[in-house]
C-alpha positions in Angstrom: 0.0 0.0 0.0 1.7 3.6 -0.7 0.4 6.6 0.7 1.5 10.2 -0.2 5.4 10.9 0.1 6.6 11.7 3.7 7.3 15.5 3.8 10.7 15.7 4.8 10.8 19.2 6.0 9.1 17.8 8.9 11.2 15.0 9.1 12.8 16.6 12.4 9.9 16.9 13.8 8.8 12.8 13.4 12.5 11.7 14.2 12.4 13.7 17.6 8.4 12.2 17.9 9.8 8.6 17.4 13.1 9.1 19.9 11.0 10.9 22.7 7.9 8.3 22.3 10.6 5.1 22.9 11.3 6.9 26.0 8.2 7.1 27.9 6.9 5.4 31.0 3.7 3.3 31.1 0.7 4.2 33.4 1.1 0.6 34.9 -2.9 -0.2 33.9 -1.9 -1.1 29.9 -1.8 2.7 28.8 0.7 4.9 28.3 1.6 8.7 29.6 2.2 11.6 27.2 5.3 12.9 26.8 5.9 15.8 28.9 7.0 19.1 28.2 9.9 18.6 30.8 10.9 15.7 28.3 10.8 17.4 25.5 13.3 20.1 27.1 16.0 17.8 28.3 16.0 15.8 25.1 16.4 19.4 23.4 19.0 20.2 25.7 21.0 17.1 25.8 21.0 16.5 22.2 21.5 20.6 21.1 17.9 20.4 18.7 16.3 23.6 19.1 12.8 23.2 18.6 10.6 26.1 18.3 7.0 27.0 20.1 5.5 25.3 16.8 7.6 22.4 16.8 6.7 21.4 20.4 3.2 22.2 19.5 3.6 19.6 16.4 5.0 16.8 19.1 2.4 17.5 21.4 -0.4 17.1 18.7 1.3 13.9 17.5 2.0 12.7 20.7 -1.9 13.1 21.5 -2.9 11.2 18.1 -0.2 8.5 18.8 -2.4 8.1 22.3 -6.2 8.2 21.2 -4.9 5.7 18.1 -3.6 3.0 20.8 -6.6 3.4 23.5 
């Protein structure tokens, strides 16, 4: 099956989605907790990505999707 071609101007944006979601902690019922704001900033800091107010707003959408598709 082949969808549209993956924009890679967001392609940041994804990769730091994919590295950030391997990272978080379960809820211990089955579910999984968003990744937090105070994640995103050391994972910015430690790695030297600078992600903008926008970009952070894209992870946090993605990051909500990514949630309401596995519940």
């Amino acid at each position: 099956m082949e969808g549209p071609q993956f924009p890679m101007m967001v392609s940041y944006i994804w990769s730091a989605f994919v590295t950030l979601s391997g990272t978080r902690v379960s809820t211990g019922m089955g579910g999984i907790n968003p990744i937090s704001y105070t994640e995103i900033k050391a994972w910015s800091e430690l790695t030297h990505t600078y992600l903008t107010p926008r970009d952070i707003e894209a992870l946090k959408k993605l990051d909500s999707l990514y949630i309401r598709t596995l519940a």
